[in-house]
C-alpha positions as a printed NumPy array, in Angstrom:
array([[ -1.551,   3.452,  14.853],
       [ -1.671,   2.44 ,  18.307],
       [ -1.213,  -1.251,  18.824],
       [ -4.069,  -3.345,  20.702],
       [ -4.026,  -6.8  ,  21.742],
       [ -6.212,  -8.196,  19.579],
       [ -4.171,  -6.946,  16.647],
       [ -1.257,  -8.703,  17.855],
       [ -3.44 , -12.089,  18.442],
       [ -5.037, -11.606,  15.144],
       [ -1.181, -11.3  ,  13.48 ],
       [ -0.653, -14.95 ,  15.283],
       [ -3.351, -16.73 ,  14.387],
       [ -4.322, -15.647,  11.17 ],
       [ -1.615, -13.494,   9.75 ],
       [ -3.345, -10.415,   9.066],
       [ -4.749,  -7.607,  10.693],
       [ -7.145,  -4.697,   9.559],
       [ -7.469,  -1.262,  11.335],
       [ -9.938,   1.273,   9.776],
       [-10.127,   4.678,  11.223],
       [ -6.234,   4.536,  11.941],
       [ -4.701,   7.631,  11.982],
       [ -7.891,   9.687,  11.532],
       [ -9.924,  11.647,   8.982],
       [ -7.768,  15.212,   8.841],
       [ -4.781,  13.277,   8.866],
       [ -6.022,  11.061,   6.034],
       [ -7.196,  13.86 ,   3.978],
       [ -3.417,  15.309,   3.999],
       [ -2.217,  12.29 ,   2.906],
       [ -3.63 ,  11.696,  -0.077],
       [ -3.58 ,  15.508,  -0.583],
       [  0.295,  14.748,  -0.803],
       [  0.157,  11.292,  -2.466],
       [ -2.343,  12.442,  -5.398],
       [  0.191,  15.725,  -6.211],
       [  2.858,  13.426,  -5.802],
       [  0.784,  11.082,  -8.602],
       [ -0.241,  14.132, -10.92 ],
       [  3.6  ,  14.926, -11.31 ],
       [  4.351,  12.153, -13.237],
       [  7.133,  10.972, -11.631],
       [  6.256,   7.54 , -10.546],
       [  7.446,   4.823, -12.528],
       [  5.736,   1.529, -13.964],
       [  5.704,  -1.266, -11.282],
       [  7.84 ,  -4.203, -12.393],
       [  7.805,  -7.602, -11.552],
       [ 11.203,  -9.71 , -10.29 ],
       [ 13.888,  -7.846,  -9.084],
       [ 17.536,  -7.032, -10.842],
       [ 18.378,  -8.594, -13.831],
       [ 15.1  , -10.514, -14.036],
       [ 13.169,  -7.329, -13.684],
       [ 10.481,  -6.906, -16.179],
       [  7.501,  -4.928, -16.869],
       [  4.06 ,  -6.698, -17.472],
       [  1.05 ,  -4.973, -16.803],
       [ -1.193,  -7.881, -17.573],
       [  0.106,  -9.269, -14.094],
       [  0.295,  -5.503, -12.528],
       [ -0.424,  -2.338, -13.379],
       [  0.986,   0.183, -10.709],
       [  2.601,   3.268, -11.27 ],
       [  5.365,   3.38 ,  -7.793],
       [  7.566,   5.224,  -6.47 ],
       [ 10.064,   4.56 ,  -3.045],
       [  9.514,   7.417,  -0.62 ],
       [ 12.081,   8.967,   1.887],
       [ 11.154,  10.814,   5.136],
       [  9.985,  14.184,   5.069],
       [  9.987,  15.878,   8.17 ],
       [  7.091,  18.03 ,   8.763],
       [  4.861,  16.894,   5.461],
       [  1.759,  14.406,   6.046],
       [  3.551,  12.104,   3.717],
       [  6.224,  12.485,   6.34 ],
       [  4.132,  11.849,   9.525],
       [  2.896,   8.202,   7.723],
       [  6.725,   7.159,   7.455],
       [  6.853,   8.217,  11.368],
       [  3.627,   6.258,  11.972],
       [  4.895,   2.875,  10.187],
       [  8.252,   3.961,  12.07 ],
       [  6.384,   3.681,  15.47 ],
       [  4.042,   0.517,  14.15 ],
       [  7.244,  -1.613,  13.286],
       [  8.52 ,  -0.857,  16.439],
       [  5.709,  -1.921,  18.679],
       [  4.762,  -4.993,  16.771],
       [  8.691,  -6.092,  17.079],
       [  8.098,  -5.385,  20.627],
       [  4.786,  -6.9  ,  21.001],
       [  4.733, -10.232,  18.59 ],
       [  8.597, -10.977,  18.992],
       [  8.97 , -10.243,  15.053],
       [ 12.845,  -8.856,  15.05 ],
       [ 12.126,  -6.14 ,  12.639],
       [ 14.802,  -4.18 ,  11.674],
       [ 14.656,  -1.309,   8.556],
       [ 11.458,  -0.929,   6.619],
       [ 10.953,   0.465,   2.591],
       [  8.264,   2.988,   1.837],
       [  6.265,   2.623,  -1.623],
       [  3.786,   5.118,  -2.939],
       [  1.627,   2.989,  -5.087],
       [ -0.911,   4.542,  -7.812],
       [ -3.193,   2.75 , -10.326],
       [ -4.644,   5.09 , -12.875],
       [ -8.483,   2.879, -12.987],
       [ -9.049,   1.152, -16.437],
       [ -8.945,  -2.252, -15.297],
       [ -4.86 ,  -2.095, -14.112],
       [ -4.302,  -5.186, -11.291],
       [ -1.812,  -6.88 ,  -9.129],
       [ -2.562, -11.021,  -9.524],
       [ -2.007, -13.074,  -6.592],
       [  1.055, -13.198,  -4.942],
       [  3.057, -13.283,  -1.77 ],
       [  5.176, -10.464,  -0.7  ],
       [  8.229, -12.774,   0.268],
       [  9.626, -16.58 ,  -0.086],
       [  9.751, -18.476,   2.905],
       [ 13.647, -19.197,   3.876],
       [ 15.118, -16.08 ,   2.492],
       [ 16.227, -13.007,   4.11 ],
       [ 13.458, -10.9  ,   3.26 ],
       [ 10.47 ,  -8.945,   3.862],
       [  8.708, -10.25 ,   6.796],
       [  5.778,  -8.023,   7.516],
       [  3.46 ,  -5.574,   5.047],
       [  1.538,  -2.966,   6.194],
       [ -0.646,  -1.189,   3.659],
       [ -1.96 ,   2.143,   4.419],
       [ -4.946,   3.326,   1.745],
       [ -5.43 ,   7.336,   0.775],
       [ -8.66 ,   6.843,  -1.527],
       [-12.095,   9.331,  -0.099],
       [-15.124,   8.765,  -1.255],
       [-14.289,   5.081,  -2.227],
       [-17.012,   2.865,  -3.211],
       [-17.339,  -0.829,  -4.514],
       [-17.875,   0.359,  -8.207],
       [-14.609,   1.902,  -8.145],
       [-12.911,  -1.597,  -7.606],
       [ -9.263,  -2.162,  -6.511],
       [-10.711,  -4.29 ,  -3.073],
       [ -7.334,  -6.169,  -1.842],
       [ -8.279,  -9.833,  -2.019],
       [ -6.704, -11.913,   1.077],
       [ -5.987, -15.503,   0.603],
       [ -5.982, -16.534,   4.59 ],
       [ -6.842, -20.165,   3.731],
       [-10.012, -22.006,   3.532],
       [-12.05 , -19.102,   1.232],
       [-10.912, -15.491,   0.381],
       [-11.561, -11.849,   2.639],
       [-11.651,  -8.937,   0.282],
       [-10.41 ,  -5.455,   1.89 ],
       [-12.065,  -1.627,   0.852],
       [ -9.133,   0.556,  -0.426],
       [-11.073,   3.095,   1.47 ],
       [ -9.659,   6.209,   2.997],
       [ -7.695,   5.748,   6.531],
       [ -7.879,   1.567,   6.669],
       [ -4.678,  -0.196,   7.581],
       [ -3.495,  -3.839,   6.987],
       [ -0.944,  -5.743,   8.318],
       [  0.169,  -9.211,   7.584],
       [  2.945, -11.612,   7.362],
       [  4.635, -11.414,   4.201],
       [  5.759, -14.783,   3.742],
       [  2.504, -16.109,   4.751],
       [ -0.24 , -14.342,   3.463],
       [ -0.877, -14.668,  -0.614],
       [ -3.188, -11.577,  -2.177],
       [ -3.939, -10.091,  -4.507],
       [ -5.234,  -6.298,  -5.835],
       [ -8.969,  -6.61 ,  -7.84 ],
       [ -9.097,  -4.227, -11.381],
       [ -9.482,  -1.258, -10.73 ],
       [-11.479,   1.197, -12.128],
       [-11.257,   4.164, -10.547],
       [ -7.681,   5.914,  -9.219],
       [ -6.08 ,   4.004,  -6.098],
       [ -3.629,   5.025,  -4.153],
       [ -2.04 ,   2.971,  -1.566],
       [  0.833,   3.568,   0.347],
       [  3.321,  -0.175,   1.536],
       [  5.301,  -0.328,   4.451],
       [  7.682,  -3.375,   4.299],
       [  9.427,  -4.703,   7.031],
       [ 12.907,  -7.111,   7.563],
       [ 14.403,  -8.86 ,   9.91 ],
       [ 17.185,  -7.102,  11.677],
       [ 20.121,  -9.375,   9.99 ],
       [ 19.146,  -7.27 ,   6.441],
       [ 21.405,  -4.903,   5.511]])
């Protein structure tokens, strides 16, 4: 996840940056190797909406199964939280962004139609996430299978392929999107970034 110029321009002037190709095919094979077994166990959890004691559950506005991942030293899984480790550093480095600590989220929807309607990752004015990074584990991917990320930059939409080894990045308080039904298993895996005055 090496970070290029134009990646850091496109962050500036758009928001939003997409990678494909990012950590490479073997690599991206293990990954969802781990992230399906970790899937298949059953222990991720429905996705709510809110947080504390306005959390709720309401898969009509998204239907996610999560769970928040630690490091793992020596597992693929592992080598990802390294890689967004390493990303975070170079793009505080590189576009000025102050990041501090970042939260790890495996993210599986099971197909059937399951969603995530628009939204933004973060309010503007409030100590809180300010960059996403969204790494997708799904081979063999194709547009019948559904789950495209839909980007709202502006003028007009950009829909994303969940496919296998693609990277996004954009401004959490600034970018509103959204995750198309799906209809096939999707797996993504969400990288989110704070400022360095969050605990």
């Amino acid at each position: 996840m090496d970070l290029r110029d134009e990646d850091i321009e496109a962050l500036g002037t758009q928001g939003f940056f997409i990678r494909t190709a990012s950590l490479g095919e073997q690599q991206a094979r293990a990954i969802h190797a781990e992230a399906q077994a970790r899937a298949a166990t059953g222990a991720l959890r429905p996705a709510g909406i809110r947080r504390g004691a306005d959390r709720a559950e309401d898969t009509a506005v998204r239907g996610d199964f999560i769970e928040w991942l630690s490091p793992s030293p020596g597992s693929a899984l592992g080598r990802l939280w390294e890689a967004f480790a390493a990303l975070g550093e170079a793009l505080s480095a590189g576009a000025y962004l102050g990041l501090g600590r970042f939260d790890v989220q495996l993210a599986h929807y099971p197909g059937g139609g399951t969603r995530y309607v628009r939204h933004r990752d973060a309010f503007p004015g409030q100590s809180n996430r300010r960059l996403t990074a969204i790494y997708y584990a799904n081979p063999d991917w194709r547009p019948a299978h559904g789950g495209q990320l839909r980007l709202y930059p502006g003028a007009g939409t950009l829909e994303v392929a969940p496919a296998l080894d693609t990277l996004v990045v954009f401004l959490s308080e600034r970018l509103e999107h959204e995750v198309l039904p799906t209809h096939a298993p999707r797996l993504a895996l969400t990288a989110w970034y704070y400022g360095r005055d969050v605990a």
